[in-house]
N, C-alpha and C positions, 0 to 999 in steps of 0.2 A: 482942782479936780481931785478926786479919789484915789486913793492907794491901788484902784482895780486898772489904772491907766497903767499897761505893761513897761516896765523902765527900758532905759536905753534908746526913748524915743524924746526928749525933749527939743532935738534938732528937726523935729518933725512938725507938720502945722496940724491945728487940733483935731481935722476930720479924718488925717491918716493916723492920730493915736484913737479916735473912736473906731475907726476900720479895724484895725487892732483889735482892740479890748470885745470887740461883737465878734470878731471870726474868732477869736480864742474860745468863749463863750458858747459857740456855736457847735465846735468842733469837740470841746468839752463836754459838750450836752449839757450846761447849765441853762443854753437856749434849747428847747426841744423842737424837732419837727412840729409845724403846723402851729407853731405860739407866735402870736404877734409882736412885735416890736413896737413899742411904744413909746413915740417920741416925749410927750412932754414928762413921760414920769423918769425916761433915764435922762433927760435934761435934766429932771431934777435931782435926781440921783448925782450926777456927773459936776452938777453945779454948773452948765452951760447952756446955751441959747442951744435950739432948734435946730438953728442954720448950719451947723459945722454936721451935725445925727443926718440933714438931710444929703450934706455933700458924701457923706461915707456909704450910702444906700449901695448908689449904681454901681460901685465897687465889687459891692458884696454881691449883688445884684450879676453880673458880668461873670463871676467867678463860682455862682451857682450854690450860693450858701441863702441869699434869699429870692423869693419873689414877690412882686407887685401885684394887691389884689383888690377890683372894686370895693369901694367901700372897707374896707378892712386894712391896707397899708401894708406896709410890709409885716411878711409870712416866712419864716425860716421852711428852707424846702426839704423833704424827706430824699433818701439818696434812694430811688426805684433802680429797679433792676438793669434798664436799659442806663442809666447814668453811669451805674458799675461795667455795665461793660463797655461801656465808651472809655472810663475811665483804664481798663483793663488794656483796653486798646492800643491807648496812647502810651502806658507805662511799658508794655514788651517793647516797644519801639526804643524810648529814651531811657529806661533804665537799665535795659543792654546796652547800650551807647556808652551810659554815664561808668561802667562798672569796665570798660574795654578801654575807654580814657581813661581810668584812676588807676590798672592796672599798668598802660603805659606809664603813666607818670611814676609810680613806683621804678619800673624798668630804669627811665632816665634820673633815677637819684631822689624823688619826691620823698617822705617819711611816710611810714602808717602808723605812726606813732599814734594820732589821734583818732584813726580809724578803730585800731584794737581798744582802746578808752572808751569810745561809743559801743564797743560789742561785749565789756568789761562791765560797763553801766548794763546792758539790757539784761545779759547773764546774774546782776545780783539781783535788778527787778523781777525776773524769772523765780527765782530762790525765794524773793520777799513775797509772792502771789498777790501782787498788789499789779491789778489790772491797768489803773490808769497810767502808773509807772512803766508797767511794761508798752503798753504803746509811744507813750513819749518818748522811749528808750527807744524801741526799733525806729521811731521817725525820724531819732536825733542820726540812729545809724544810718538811714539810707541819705539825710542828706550830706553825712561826711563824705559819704561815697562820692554825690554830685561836687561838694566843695574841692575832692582831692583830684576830680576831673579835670578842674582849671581850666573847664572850658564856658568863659563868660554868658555867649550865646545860648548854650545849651541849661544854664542855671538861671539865666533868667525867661525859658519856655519851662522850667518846670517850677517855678513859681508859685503860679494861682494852681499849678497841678499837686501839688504839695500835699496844700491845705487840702484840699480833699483826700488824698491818701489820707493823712492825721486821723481827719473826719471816721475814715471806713479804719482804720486802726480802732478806731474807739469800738466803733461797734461790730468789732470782731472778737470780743474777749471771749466767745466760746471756741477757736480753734483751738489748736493742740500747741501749747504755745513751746512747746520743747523742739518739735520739730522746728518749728518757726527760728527756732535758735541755733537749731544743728546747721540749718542752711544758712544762715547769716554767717554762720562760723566757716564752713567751707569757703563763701563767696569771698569772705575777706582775706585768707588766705593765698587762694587765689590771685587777689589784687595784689597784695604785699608781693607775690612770687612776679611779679608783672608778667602773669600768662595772660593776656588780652583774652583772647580764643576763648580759654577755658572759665574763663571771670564771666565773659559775654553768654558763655554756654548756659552757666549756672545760673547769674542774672536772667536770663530766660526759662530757665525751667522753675525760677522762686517765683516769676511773676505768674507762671500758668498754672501751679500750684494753688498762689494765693486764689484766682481766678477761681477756680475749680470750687474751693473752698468756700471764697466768698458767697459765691452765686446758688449753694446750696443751703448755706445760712439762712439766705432772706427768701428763695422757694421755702424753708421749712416755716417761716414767720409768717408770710403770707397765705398760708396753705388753712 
């Protein structure tokens, strides 16, 4: 296979390292909305059979990065307004959750060592105006936040919810990305300080922020 197979994955069987390498792509926007996926040319691209492109589908598929279309196969899906606010939905829920847990754990002895490192990384991306850095950087920050939660359960429902923040990360490089940093920088704090309450508060007023933001973005695209 190709250098484009993300590392770290050789313990993995081939259709969960093509799952990979298409939701990377996808999330990336090197797959755009509404292009199809074409088995036998990234077969050929990948140096593999068919079989393992078609097991990674329903994956991708389930997780709302593509869809299944007569005659045309699969479709990378455009993220419409009602997917953002589902998706807006579910993060006030668990990303207050995740930021009230990592705060407790701070409380009981945990580090933020690697928390402030993820908001150290987004702060020079910020400085360098290189967009697609700055979104990998705030994605890498919010899932430190879910990793310092330590709460298994909870890291494996935000999962396939992830990728698609990533996804809307990308295609939010017009907000104000300084604000976007001031509050990342309050929120971690927060956590470090293990004030649950006030982690939880902030984690919910970043997400109805982004919210706000988002859903203004793609009214003015679509308009």
């Amino acid at each position: 296979m190709t250098s484009d197979i993300p590392l770290g994955l050789a313990d993995q069987p081939l259709s969960a390292k093509i799952y990979e390498l298409l939701r990377e792509r996808i999330i990336e926007g090197v797959l755009r909305p509404g292009e199809r996926i074409r088995e036998r040319e990234l077969a050929a691209e990948l140096n593999v059979s068919r079989i393992p492109i078609r097991e990674a589908m329903p994956r991708l598929e389930a997780e709302g990065f593509i869809k299944t279309l007569p005659r045309r196969g699969a479709v990378v899906t455009e993220m419409t307004m009602n997917d953002v606010e589902e998706l807006f939905a579910v993060r006030s829920s668990l990303e207050v959750l995740a930021a009230k847990l990592a705060a407790q754990a701070c409380a009981a002895g945990r580090s933020p060592d690697e928390l402030f490192a993820r908001l150290a990384e987004a702060e020079a991306a910020l400085e360098g105006a290189d967009d697609a850095a700055i979104a990998g950087a705030n994605s890498a920050l919010h899932e430190e936040i879910l990793n310092l939660s330590s709460n298994s359960l909870l890291i494996g429902l935000m999962g396939p919810i992830n990728g698609r923040v990533r996804r809307l990360f990308r295609l939010e490089a017009e907000r104000d990305q300084r604000v976007l940093c001031a509050e990342h920088k309050e929120l971690c704090h927060a956590i470090a300080d293990g004030n649950a309450e006030w982690a939880g508060a902030l984690a919910y007023a970043h997400v109805e922020h982004s919210r706000a933001d988002s859903l203004r973005l793609i009214r003015e695209r679509t308009q």
